[in-house]
TIPA-34453 format. One record per residue: residue number from 1; chain; x, y, z of N, C-alpha, C in turn. Coordinates in steps of 0.1 Angstrom, whole numbers. Each point is the difference from the previous one (the first is absolute). Layout:
N
+-----+-------+-------+-------+-------+-------+-------+-------+-------+-------+-------+
!   n ! chain !   nc1 !   nc2 !   nc3 !  cac1 !  cac2 !  cac3 !   cc1 !   cc2 !   cc3 !
+-----+-------+-------+-------+-------+-------+-------+-------+-------+-------+-------+
! NUM !     A !     X !     Y !     Z !     X !     Y !     Z !     X !     Y !     Z !
...
+-----+-------+-------+-------+-------+-------+-------+-------+-------+-------+-------+
//
This chain:
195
+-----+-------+-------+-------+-------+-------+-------+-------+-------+-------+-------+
!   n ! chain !   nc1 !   nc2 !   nc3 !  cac1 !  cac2 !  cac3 !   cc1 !   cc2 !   cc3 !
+-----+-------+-------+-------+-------+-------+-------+-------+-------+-------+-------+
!   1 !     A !  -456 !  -909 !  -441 !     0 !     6 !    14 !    14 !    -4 !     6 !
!   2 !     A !     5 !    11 !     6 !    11 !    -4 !     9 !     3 !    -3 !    15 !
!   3 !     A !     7 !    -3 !     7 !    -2 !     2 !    16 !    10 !     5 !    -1 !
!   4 !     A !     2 !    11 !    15 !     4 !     7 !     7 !     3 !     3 !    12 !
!   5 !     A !    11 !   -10 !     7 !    -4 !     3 !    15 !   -14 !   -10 !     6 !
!   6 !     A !    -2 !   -12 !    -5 !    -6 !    -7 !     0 !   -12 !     1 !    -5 !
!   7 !     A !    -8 !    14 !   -11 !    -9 !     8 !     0 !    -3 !    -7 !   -16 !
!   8 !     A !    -7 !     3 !    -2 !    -7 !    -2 !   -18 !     0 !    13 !    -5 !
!   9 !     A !     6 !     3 !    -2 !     1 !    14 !   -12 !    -4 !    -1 !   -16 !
!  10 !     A !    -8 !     3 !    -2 !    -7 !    -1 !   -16 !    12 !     8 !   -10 !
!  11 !     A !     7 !    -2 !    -8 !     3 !     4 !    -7 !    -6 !    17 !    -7 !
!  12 !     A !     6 !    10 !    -2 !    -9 !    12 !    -3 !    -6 !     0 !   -13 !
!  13 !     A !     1 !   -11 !    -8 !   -10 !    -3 !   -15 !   -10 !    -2 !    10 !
!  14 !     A !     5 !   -16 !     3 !   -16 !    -6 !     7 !    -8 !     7 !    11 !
!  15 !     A !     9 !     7 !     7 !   -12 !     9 !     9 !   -11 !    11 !    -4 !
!  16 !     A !     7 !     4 !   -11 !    -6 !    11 !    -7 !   -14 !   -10 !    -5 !
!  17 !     A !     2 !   -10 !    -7 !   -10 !    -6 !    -6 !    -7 !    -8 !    13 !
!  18 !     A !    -1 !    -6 !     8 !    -4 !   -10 !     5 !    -2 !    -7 !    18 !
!  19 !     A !    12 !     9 !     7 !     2 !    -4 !     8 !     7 !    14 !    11 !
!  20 !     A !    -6 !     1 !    12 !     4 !     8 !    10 !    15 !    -4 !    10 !
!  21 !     A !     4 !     6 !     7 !    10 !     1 !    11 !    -6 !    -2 !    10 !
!  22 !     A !     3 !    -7 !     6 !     0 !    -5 !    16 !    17 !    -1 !     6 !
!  23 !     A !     0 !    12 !     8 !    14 !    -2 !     8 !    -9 !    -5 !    19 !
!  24 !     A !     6 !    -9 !     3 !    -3 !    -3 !    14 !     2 !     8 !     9 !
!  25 !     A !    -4 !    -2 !    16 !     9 !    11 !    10 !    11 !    -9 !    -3 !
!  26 !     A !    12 !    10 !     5 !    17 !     1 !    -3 !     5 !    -2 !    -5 !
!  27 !     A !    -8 !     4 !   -16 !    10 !    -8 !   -12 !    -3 !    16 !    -9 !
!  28 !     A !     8 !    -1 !    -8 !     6 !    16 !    -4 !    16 !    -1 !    -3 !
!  29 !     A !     0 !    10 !    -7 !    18 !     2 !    -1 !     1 !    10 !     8 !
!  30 !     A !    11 !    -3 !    12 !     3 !    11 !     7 !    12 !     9 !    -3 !
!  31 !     A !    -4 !    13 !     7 !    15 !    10 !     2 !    -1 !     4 !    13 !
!  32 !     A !    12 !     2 !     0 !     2 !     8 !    15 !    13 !     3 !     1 !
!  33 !     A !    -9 !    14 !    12 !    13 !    14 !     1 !     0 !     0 !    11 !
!  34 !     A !    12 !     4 !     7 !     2 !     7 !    14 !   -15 !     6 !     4 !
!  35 !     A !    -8 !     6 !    -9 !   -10 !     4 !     1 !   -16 !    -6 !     6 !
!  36 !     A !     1 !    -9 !   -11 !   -14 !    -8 !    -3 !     3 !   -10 !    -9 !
!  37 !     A !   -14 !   -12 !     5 !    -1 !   -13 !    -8 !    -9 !     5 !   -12 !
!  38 !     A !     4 !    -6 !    -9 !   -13 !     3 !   -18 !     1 !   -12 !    -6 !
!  39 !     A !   -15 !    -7 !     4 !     2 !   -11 !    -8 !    -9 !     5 !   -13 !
!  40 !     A !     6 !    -4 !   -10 !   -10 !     0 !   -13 !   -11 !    -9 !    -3 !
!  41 !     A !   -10 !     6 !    -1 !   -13 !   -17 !     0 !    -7 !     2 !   -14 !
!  42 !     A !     2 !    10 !    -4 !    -6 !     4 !   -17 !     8 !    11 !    -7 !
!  43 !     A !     4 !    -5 !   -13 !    11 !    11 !    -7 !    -7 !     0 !   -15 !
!  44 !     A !    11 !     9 !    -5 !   -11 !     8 !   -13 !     4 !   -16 !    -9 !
!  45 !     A !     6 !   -10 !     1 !     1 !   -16 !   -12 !   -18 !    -1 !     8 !
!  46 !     A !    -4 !     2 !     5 !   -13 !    -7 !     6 !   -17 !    12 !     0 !
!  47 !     A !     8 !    10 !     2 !   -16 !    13 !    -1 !    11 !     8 !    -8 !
!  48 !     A !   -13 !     6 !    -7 !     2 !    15 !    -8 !    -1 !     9 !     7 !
!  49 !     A !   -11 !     1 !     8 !    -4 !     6 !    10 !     9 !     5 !    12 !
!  50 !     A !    11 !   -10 !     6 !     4 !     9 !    15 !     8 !   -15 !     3 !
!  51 !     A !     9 !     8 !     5 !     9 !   -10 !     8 !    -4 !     2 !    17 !
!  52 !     A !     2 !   -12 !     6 !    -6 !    -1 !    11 !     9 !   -10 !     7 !
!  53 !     A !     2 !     6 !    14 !    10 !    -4 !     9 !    -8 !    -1 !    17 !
!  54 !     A !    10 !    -7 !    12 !    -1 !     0 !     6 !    12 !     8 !    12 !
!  55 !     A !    -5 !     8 !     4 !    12 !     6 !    10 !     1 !     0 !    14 !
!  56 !     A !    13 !    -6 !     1 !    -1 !     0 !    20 !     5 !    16 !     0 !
!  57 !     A !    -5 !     5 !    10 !     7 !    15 !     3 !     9 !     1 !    14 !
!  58 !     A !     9 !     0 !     2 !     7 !    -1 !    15 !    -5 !    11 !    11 !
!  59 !     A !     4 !    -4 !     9 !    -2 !    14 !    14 !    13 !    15 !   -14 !
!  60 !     A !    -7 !     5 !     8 !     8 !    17 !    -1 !     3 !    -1 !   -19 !
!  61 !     A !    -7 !    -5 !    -8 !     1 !     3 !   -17 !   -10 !     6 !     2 !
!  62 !     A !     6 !    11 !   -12 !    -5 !    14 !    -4 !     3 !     1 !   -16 !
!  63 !     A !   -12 !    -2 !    -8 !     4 !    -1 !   -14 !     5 !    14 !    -6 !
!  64 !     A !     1 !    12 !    11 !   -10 !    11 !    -4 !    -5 !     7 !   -10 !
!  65 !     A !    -1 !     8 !     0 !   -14 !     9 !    -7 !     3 !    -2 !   -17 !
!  66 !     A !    -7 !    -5 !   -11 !     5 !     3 !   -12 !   -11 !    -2 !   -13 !
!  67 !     A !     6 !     2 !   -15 !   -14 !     5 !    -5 !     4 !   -11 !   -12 !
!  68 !     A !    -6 !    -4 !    -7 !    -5 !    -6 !   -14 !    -6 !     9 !   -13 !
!  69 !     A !     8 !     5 !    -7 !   -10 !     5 !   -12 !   -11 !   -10 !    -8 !
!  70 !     A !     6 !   -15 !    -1 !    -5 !    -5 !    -6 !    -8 !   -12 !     4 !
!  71 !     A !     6 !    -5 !    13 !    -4 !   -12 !     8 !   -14 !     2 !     8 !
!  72 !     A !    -6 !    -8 !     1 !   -16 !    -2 !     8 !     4 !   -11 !     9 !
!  73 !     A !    -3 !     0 !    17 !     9 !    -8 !     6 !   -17 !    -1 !    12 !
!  74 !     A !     3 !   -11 !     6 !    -8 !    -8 !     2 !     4 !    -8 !    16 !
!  75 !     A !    -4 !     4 !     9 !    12 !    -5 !    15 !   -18 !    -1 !    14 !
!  76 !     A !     2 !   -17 !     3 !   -12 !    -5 !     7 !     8 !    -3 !    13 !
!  77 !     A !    -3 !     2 !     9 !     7 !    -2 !    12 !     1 !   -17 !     5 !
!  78 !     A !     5 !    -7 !     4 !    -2 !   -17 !     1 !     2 !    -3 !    15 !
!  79 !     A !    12 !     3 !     6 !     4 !     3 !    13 !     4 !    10 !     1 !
!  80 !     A !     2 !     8 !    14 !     4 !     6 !    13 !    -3 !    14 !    -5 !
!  81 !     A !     6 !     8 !     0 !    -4 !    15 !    -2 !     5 !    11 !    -3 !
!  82 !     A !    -5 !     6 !   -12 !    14 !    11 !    -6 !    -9 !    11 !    -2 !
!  83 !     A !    11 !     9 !     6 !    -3 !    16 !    -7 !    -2 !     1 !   -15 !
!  84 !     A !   -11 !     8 !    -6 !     1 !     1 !   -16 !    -4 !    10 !    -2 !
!  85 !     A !    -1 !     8 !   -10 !     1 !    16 !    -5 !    -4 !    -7 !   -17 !
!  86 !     A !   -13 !     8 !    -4 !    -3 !    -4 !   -14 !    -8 !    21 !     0 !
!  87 !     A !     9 !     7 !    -9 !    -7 !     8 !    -1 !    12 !    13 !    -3 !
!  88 !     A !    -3 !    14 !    -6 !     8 !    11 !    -3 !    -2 !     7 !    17 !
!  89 !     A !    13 !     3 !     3 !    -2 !    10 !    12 !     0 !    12 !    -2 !
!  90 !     A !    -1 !     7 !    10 !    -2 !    17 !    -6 !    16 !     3 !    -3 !
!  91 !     A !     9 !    -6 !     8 !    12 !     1 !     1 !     3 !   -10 !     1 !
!  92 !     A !    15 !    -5 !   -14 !     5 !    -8 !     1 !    15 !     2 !     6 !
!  93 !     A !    -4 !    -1 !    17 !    15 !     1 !     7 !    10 !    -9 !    -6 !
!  94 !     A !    12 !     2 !     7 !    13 !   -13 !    -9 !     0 !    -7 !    14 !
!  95 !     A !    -4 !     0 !     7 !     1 !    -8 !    15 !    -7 !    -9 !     2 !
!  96 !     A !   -11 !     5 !     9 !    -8 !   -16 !     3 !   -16 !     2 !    -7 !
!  97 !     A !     0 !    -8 !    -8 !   -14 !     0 !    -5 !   -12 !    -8 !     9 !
!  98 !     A !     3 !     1 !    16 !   -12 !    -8 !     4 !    -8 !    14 !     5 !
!  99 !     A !    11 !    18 !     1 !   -10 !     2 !     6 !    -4 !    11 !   -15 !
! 100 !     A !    -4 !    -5 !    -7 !    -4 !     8 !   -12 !   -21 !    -1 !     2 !
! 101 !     A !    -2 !     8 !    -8 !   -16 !     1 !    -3 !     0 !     6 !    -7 !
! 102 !     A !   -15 !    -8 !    -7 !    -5 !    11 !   -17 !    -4 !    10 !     5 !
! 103 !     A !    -8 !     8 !   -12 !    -6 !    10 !     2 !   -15 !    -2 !     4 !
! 104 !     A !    -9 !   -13 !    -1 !    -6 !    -5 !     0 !    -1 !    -6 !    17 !
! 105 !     A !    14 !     0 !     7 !    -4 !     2 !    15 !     8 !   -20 !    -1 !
! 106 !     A !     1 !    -5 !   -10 !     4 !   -15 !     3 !    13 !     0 !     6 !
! 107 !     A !     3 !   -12 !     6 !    14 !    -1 !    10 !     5 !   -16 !    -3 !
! 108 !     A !     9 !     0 !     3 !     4 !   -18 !     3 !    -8 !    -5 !     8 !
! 109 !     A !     0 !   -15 !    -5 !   -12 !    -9 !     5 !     9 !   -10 !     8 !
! 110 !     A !    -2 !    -4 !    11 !     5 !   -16 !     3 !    -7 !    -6 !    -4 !
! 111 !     A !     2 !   -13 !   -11 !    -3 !    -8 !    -4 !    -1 !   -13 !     7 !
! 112 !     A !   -10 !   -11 !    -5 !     1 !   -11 !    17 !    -7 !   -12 !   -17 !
! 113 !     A !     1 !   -10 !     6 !    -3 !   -11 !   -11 !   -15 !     4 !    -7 !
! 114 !     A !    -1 !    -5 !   -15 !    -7 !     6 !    -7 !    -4 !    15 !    -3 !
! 115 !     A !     8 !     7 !    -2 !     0 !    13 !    -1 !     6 !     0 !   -16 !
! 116 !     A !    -5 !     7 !    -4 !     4 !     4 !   -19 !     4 !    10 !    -4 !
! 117 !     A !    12 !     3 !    -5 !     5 !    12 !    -7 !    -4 !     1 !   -12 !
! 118 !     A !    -2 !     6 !    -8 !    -2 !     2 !   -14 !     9 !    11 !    -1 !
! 119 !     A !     7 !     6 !   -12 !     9 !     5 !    -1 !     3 !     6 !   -13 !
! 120 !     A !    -7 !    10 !    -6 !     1 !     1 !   -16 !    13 !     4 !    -4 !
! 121 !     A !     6 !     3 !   -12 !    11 !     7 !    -9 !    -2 !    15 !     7 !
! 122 !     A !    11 !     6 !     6 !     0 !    15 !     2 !    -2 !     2 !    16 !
! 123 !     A !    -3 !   -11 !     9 !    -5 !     2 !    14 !    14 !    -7 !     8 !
! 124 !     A !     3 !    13 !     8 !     8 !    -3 !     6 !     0 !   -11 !    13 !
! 125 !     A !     7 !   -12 !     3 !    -5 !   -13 !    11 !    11 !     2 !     5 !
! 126 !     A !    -3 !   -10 !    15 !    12 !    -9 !     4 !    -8 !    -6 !     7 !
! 127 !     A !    10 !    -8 !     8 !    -4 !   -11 !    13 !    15 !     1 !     7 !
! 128 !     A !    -8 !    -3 !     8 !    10 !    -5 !    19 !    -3 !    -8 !     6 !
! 129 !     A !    11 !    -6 !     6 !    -1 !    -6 !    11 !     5 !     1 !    15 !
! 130 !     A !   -11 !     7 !     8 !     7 !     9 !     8 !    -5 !    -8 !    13 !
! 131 !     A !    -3 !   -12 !     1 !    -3 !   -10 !    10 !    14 !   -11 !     5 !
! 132 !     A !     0 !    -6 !    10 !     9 !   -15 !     2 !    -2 !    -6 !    -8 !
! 133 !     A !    -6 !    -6 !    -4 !    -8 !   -16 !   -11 !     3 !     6 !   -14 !
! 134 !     A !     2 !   -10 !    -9 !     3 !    -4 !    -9 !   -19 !     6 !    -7 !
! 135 !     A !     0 !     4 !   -14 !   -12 !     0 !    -5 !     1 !    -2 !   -13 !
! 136 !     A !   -11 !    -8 !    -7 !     0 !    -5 !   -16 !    -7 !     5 !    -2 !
! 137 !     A !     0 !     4 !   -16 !   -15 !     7 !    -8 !     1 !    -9 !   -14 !
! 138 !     A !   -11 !     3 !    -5 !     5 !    -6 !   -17 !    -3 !    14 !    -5 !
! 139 !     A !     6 !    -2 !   -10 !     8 !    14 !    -9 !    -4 !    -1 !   -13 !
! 140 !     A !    -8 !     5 !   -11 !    -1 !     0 !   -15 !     8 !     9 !    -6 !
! 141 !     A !     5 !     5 !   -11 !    -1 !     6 !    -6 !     4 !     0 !   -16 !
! 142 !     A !    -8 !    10 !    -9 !    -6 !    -1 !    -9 !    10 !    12 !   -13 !
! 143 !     A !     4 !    -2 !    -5 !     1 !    -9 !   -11 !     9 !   -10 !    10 !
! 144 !     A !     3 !   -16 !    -6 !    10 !    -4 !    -1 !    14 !     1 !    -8 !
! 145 !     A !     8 !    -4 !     0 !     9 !    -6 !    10 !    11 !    12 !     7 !
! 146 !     A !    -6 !    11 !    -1 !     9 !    11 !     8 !     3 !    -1 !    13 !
! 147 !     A !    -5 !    -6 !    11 !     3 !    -2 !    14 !     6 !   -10 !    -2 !
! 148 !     A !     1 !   -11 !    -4 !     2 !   -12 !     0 !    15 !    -1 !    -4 !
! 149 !     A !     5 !     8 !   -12 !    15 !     5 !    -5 !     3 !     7 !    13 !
! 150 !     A !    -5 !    11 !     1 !     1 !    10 !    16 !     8 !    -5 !     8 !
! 151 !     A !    -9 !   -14 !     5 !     7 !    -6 !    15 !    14 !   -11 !    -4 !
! 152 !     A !     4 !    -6 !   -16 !     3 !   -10 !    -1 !    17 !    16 !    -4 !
! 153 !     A !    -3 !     6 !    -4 !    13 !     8 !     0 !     0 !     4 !    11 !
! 154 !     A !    -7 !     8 !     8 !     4 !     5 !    16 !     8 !   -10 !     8 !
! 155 !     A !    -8 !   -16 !     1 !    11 !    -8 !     3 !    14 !    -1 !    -5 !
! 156 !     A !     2 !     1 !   -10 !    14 !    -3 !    -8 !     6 !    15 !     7 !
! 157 !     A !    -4 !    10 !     1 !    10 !    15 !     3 !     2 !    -4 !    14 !
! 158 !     A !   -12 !    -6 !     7 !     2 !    -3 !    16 !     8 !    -9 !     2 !
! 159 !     A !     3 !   -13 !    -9 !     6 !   -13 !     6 !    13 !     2 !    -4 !
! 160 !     A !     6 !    11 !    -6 !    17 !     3 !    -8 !    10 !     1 !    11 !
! 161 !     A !    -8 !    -2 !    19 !    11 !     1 !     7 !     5 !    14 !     3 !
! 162 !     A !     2 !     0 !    12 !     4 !    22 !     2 !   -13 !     7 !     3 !
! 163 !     A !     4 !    10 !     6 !   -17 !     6 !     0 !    -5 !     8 !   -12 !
! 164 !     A !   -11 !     3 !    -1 !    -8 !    -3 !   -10 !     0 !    16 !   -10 !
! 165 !     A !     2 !    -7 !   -13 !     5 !    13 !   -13 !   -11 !     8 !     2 !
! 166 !     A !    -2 !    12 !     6 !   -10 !    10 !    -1 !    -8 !     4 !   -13 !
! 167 !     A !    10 !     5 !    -9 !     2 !    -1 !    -8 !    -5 !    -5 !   -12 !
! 168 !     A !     3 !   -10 !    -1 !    -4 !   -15 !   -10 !   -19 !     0 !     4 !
! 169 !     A !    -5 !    -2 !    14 !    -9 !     0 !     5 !   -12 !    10 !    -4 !
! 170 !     A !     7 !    11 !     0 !    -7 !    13 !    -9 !    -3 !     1 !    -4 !
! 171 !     A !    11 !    -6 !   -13 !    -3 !     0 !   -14 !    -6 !   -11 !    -6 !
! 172 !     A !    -1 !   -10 !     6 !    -9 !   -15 !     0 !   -14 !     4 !     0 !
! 173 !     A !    -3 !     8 !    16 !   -14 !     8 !     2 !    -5 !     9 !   -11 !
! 174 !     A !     7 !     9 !    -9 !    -4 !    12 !   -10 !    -2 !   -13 !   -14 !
! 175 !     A !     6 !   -13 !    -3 !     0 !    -4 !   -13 !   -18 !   -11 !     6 !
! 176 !     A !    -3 !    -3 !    12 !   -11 !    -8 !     0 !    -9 !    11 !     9 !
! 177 !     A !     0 !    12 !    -7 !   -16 !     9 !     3 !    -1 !     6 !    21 !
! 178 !     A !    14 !     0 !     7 !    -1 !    -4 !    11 !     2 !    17 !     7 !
! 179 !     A !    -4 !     8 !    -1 !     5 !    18 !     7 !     0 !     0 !    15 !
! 180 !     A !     7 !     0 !     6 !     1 !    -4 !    17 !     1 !    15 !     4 !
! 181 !     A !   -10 !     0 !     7 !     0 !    13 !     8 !     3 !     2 !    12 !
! 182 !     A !     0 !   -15 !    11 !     4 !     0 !    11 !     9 !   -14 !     1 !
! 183 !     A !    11 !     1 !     7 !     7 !    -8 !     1 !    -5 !   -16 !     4 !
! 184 !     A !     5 !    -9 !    -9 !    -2 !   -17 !     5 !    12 !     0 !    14 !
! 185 !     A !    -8 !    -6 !    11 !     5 !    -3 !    11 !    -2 !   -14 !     3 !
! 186 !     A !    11 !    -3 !     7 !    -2 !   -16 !     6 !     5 !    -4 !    13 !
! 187 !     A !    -1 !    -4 !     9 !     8 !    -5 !    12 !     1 !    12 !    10 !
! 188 !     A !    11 !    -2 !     6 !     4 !    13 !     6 !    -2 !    15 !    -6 !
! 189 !     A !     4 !     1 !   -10 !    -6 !    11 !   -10 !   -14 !     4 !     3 !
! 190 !     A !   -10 !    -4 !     4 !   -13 !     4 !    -3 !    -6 !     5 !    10 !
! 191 !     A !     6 !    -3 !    16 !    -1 !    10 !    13 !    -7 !    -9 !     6 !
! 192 !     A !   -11 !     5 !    12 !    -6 !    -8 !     5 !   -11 !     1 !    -3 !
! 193 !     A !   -10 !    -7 !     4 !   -16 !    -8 !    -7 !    -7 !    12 !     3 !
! 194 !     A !    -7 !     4 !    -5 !   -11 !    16 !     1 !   -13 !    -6 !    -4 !
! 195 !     A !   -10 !     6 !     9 !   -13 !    -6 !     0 !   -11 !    15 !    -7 !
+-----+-------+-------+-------+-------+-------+-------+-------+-------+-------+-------+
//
């Protein structure tokens, strides 16, 4: 067994055989963007299953609207309160996906603590944060370690200094399963709070 940030980390022989993960509150590997906090609390050296994180979401972030062919994604509300969209719309505008609906009559939900996304391969999602306050969720998703590479290169394109390679970003999103149909907003970008 190893430690980690003061943590006992099982080795991935011995976990597999013998012994579970315990990460504490605020212990994780973190990333962070102009965007959002992502700490990591389970990665694919530890489940087969799903990598699993924790996310602060800022006022005015807007992940927006995007699809997974192959990812199964998993988002529980912890604090404060985000707009979420889990579903095909009749129309997929390129603008704002809060005011989208199925055909089935569903709409965006405000989300408020303990609220559960489920999220299969092929369903179009997002979240918002379209309140003052800061809001956390925990985040799964399945297979691993595709998000987990995701956020640890996004940082590296974001932290190169200058504003940010469009570009590189793109093409980062098309190599880890990511099709954006509505633009990621953050900060002043994202307008004012809509209820």
């Amino acid at each position: 067994m190893t430690t980690t940030e003061g943590l006992a980390v099982p080795e991935p022989q011995e976990a597999a055989r013998s012994e579970g993960l315990l990460v504490p509150p605020g212990h994780g590997r973190v990333v962070q963007t102009p965007a959002q906090r992502v700490t990591f609390k389970v990665t694919g050296t530890h489940s087969r299953m799903a990598s699993t994180f924790e996310v602060e979401v800022p006022p005015g972030f807007d992940v927006g609207a995007h699809v997974h062919t192959r990812s199964e994604e998993l988002f529980y509300v912890l604090e404060g309160e985000l707009d979420v969209l889990a579903f095909e719309p009749r129309v997929r505008t390129p603008d704002n996906w809060q005011k989208w609906e199925s055909s089935s009559g569903s709409r965006v939900v405000r989300a408020t603590p303990g609220t559960v996304i489920v999220v299969p391969p092929g369903c179009p999602h997002a979240f918002a944060n379209p309140t003052d306050e800061s809001a956390k969720m925990f985040f799964q998703a399945s297979p691993p370690p595709d998000h987990e590479r995701y956020f640890e290169e996004l940082l590296e394109i974001l932290g190169s200094g200058g504003p940010p390679d469009h570009q590189a970003i793109e093409d980062l999103r098309r190599r880890y399963d990511i099709e954006q149909l509505t633009p990621l907003r953050h900060g002043e970008q994202a307008g004012p709070p809509q209820r």
